[in-house]
Structure formats: structure tokens, C-alpha cells
N, C-alpha and C positions, 0 to 999 in steps of 0.2 A: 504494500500500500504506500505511495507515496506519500513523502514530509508536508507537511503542511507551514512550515517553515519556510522552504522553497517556493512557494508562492506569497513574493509581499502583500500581494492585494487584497489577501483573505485569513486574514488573522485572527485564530479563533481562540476565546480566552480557556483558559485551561478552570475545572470544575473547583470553584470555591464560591465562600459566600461574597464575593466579591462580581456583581454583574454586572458590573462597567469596567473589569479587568480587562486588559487588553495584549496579556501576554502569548507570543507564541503557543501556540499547544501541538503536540502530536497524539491523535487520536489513537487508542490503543487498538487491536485487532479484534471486530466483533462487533463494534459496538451499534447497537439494537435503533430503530428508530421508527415510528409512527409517520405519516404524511396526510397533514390534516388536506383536504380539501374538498369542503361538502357545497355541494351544490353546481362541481367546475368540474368533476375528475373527467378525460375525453376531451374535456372540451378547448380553448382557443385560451382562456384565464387559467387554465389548469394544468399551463405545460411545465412549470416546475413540477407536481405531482407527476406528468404522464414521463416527464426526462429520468427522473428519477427510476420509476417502475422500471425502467427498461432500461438503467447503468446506473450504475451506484461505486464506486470504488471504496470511497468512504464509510457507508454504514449498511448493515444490511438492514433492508427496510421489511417488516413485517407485515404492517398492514398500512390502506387508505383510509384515510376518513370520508363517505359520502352517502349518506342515507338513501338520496334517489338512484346508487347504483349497490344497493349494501345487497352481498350474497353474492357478487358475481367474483370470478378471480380475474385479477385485474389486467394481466398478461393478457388474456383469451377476450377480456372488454374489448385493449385497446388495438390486438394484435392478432388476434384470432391462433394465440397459443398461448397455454396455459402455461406459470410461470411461479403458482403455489401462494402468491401474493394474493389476499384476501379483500375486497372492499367490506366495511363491516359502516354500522352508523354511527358508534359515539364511541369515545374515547373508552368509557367503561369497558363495554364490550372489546375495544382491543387491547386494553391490559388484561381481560381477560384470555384474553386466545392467546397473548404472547406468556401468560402463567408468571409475569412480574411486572413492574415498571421499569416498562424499556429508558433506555436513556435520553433518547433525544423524539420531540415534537419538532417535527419538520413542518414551517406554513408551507405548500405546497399551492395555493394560489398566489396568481401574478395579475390581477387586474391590468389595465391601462392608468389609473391615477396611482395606484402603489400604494393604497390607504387600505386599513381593515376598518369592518363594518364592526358595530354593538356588538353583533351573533359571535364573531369570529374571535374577537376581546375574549367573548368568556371562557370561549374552547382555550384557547391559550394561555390563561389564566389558572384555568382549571391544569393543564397539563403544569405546571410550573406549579402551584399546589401539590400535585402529586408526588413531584421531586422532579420533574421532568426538564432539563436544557433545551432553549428554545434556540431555533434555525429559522431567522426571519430574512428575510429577502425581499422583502418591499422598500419603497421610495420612504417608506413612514420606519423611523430607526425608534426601537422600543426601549433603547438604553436611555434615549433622552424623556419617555413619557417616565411620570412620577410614578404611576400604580405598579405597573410593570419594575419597574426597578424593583420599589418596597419588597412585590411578592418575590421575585426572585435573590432578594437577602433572606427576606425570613424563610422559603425553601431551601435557602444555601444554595441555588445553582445559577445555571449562565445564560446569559443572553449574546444571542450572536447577529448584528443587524452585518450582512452578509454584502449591502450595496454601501455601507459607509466607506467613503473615500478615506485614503491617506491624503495624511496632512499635504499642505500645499507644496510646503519645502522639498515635499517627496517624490512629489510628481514630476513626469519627464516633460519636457516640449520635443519635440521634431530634431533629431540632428544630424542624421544623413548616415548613420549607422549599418541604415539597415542594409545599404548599399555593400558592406562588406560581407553580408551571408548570403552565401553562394548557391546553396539548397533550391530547390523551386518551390515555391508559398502557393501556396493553392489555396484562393478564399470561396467559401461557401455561401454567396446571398440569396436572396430570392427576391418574389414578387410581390412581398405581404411580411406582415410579420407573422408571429407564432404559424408560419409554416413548414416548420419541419427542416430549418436550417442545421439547429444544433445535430439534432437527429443524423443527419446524413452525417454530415462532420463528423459526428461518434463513431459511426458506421463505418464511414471508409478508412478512417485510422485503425481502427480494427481490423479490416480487408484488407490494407497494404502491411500493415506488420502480421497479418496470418501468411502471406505468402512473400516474407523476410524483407521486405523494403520499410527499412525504420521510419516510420512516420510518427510526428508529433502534434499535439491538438494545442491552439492557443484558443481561449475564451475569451468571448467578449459579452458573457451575460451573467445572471447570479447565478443559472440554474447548473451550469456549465463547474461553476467553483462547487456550487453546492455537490454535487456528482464527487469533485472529488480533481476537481482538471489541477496539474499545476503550474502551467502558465496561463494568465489573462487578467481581464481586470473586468470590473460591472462598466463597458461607458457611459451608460446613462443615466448614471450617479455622478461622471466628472463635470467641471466647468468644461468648457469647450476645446479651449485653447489647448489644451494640456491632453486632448484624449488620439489626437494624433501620435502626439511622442510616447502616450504608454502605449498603443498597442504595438509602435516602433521597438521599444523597450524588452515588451515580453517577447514577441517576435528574437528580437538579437539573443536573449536570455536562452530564450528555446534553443537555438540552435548553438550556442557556445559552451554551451552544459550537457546536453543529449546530442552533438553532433548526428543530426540525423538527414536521412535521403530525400524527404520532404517534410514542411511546414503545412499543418491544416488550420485553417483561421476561420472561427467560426463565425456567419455573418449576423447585424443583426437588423431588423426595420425592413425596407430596401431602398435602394434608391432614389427612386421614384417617388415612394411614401411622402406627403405633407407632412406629415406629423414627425418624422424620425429620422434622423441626418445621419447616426452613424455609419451608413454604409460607404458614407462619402470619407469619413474618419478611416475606416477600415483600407479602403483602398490608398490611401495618402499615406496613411500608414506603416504598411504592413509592402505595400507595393507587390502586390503578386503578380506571379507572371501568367497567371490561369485563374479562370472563375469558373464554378460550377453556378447556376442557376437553377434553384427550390422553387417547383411552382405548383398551384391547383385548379385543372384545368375546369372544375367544375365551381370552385368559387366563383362570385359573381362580383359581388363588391368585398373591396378591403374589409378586415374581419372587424375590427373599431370604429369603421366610419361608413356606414352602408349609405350614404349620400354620395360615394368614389367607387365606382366602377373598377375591377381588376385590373390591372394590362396584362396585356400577353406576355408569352417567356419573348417572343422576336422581340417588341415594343423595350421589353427589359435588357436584352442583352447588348440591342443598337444604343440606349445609353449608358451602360456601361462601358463598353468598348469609345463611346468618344470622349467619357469623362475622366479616364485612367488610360493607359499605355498598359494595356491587358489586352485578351483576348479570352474569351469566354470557349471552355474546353467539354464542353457536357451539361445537359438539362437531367436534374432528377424530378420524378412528380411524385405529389401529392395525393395519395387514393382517397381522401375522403369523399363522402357521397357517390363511389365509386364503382361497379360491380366487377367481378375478375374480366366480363369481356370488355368491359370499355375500357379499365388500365391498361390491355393489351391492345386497343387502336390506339390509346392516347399516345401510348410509347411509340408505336407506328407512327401514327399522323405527324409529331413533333419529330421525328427524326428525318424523313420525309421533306417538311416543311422548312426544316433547321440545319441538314444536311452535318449536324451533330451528334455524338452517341447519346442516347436516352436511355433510363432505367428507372424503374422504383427499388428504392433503396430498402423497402420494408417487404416487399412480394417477390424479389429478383433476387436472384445468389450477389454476393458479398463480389462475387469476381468479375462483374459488370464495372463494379466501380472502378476497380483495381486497371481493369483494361480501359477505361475511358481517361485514366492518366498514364498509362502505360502508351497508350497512342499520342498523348499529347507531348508525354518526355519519353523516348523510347530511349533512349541513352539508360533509364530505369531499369530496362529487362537485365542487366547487367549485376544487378542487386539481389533478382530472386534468387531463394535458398533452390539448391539440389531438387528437393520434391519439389516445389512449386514448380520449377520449369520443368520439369518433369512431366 
């Protein structure tokens, strides 16, 4: 399991009665964790919950909090394979199934304002009564509310706001760094947000190091640190100015410390998005020399703002390609609202239309991905282990 030290961005206080501590920790092997999210799990505010279900490096997680989905296992909800992870409705209930109190309450919603509701207070509250260390990752940092504090001295445990920045002095700006790692950066955006960016990104780092090409993931959201990533940062908890130079920073870190055969930079917004600039941050950044683009060929309108119609992946990838010095290497898509035959036009029609390789990263072998940068850097095949090219 990696250090949690190695990632400056995500420093999680180590378990005392002290819940505004802010020392290094390294979480010990095991440790247990709840993932509250009732009324989101599936859905578009619920992808720290659904990121989690499906990669965890950091804690094994036991159950979901979500009463409209309680009974189902949560693998086979999101993924149509089972995965032993339980959706159950209240917290009771999952200390009960897990026969103690697990260590950590994960908030597993990510709204668009980053605020918790009355409802959501109490669940969290209640968990931290219990004994429970909280994993918050919203815009609303719960070190600085007063209740929250109190309970977590008088339970003796931690609170972790997971998007608080470091301090200013700590932040990087821009400095031309990144021009000395030599690796190929491969950024993951897409068309929307919560579509399935990080997801692939987890994915195809997984794919390229199963068949021996070291690849490395840098983060650029909380759900990504929560998981357990050790490079990246939350950017859209930074001031602006500065969110360039860290994902420059992690970027350089990634590859000076893991020396590896590619960079994976996970995207996040898109583009195009009115609402969310960091994509542009991302590519200024990170400078990759390839972009995959995340799309859902059945969304209609952006998932935050249904008064904005979707754009296409072409619409997406013609501004990318004029706003960075990239080239866009592969479309992955999105199944939601999807049936097994229309994933398979969509892949068709897009690759067709795109004259790019296409795949779903959640219904397609793992080696789709691997070969849609294997064709982009072919100089890679050079890396595969024995069996692999095999």
C-alpha cells in the first residue's frame, strides 16, 4: 500500500483526540471503512462512492450507505459483477454486518456546491459518535465547523477535509519543469464531468502495468486521493494561479521517483464545460503529448446544467487539439443508459466517424486500452514483459 507521506497534497492526521491535527499518517494495512452515500450511490453526485467501490488501495471498504439501493451488492448495481460489497440503509445496520466499528466513515457524495445537507450532518455525526474517523471530500472543510470539531475531540478521532489546500507558501506556479520528463503523459478528459474520466484512468494504468509497461496515475480530484493515488492534488480547491504549477509538480514528482514508461493524468470538468476550467489547467500543465477522450453518447445535456446540451467527442477533440499542442489518441465511452447492442454501434459508429480507436473501458478487455497507446507510442511495445508479447 503506498505512503501517504509521498503524496503532499493529502495529509491525513494520524488517530488522536486531536481533529484539526495535521500530521503525516500512514494508514496501517486493513483498515475497514463505511461509504456513506444515501440517496447518490450510481448516480453522477455519487462518484466518490461508485470510485471507491470499484478501487480502493487504501481501505477496504465494507459497505454503502443508500437506503433506495439497500440489498443490492454494489459491484453487480454498478457493474453488473458482483464484488461482495453490500449496499445496506443506515449506518447501524453496517456496523452491524461488519460485527464492529469499522474505522473510517467515508462521505462518498460529491454534489456540484461541495456543501452537506441537515440529513447528511447527522449521518456523520453519528458515525464520529461511534468512534468512527471521518473522510470528507467536499468544498465544505469540517475541521473549521465548530460541532464537528467538538464531536470528534470528545470521540477522540479525526477528521480528514481531503480538498483543503496547502498552504500558499507550498504551492507551485508553472516553471517549465515539466519539459525535462521525457515519459509520454497521457491525459484522460472528457465531455462532461463525473463521466467516467477517473475510471478509465484507473483502468488503463492497471492495463498497461498488467502487461509490464510501468505506468503511473497522477490525480487531479479528491476521489482519486481518497482511493489511495499518490500523486495529484484536489484542483478545484486551488486558487487558480497556482493549479497549473501543481499538476506540473506532481507530474515531475511522478516521474522522478517511479521512473516510469508513461504518465496517466486524470482529467477533470472538460473543456468545453462553462462551469469548470480545469481541463485547461490540466493540459498547461501536465502538457501531454496524447489525450484520450471520456464520452456518453446517450447523455443529452451536461449532467449539472440541463439548460447545455452535450457536445460530441469530434466537437470535443477539434478543441482540444487547437487549445494545447496534443493530439487526441482514442475515445473511450460511457454505457450509461446503454444496452450491450448499442455500446457495440457506439464503438463502431465513433471509430468510423473518428477514424480513432474506440472502446469501453468497463465492457471491453483491459487490452483495448493498452493497444490504443500502444499504437499511439509504438516505441512502447519494447517494454512489454515476455508473456505479454507473447
Amino acid at each position: 500500500m503506498p505512503s501517504l507521506s509521498s503524496n503532499p497534497s493529502f495529509v491525513e492526521p494520524a488517530p488522536s483526540s486531536d481533529a484539526t491535527s495535521a500530521a503525516p499518517f500512514d494508514l496501517p494495512a486493513g483498515c475497514t471503512a463505511i461509504v456513506y452515500c444515501e440517496g447518490q450511490f450510481g448516480e453522477q453526485d455519487g462518484k466518490t462512492a461508485n470510485g471507491l467501490v470499484r478501487h480502493s488501495e487504501k481501505y477496504e471498504i465494507l459497505s454503502v450507505l443508500d437506503s433506495r439501493q439497500a440489498g443490492a451488492d454494489a459491484g453487480r448495481f454498478l457493474d453488473g459483477t458482483p464484488n461482495g460489497i453490500p449496499v445496506l440503509a443506515t449506518l447501524t445496520e453496517a456496523i452491524a454486518h461488519a460485527g464492529r466499528v469499522p474505522d473510517y466513515l467515508i462521505c462518498g457524495v460529491a454534489p456540484a456546491d461541495g456543501l452537506l445537507s441537515d440529513a447528511q450532518r447527522v449521518v456523520l455525526l453519528d458515525g464520529i459518535a461511534r468512534g468512527m474517523h471521518v473522510i470528507n471530500g467536499l468544498h465544505e472543510f469540517l475541521n473549521d465547523d465548530a460541532e464537528f470539531v467538538a464531536a470528534a475531540l470528545i470521540a477522540g478521532v479525526t477528521i480528514t477535509d481531503v480538498r483543503r489546500p496547502k498552504d500558499t507558501r507550498d504551492l507551485h506556479l508553472f516553471t517549465g519543469r515539466i519539459f525535462d520528463v521525457t515519459c509520454p503523459r497521457v491525459a484522460v478528459l472528457g465531455t462532461d464531468g463525473a463521466i467516467g474520466k477517473r475510471t478509465t484512468a484507473t483502468l488503463l494504468v492497471q492495463a498497461l502495468n498488467a502487461r509490464g509497461i510501468k505506468a503511473v496515475m497522477v490525480g487531479t480530484g479528491q476521489t482519486t486521493l481518497i482511493q489511495g493515488g499518490r500523486y495529484g492534488a484536489a484542483l478545484d480547491a486551488l486558487v487558480p494561479q497556482f493549479i497549473s504549477g501543481e499538476v506540473e509538480h506532481q507530474v515531475v514528482l511522478a516521474f522522478e521517483n517511479e521512473d516510469p514508461d508513461v504518465i496517466v493524468v486524470e482529467g477533470q470538468g472538460a473543456l468545453s464545460h462553462p462551469a469548470y476550467l480545469s481541463s485547461g489547467h490540466i493540459l498547461r500543465g501536465s502538457r501531454p503529448s496524447g489525450v484520450i477522450v471520456q464520452h456518453a453518447p446517450k447523455r443529452q445535456v451536461l449532467g449539472d446544467f440541463p439548460m447545455m446540451p452535450m457536445p460530441s467527442a469530434a466537437s470535443e477533440i477539434k478543441l482540444i487539439e487547437a487549445f494545447a499542442d496534443t493530439r487526441v489518441i482514442g475515445v473511450t465511452i460511457n454505457h450509461e443508459l446503454m444496452t450491450p447492442a448499442e455500446i457495440g454501434d457506439a464503438i463502431a459508429d465513433h471509430r468510423l466517424q473518428l477514424g480513432l480507436p474506440v472502446t469501453d473501458p468497463l465492457t471491453r478487455p483491459g487490452d483495448e486500452l493498452v493497444e490504443m497507446v500502444l499504437i499511439a507510442y509504438p516505441e512502447l511495445a519494447a517494454k512489454l514483459s515476455p508473456v505479454a508479447a507473447g
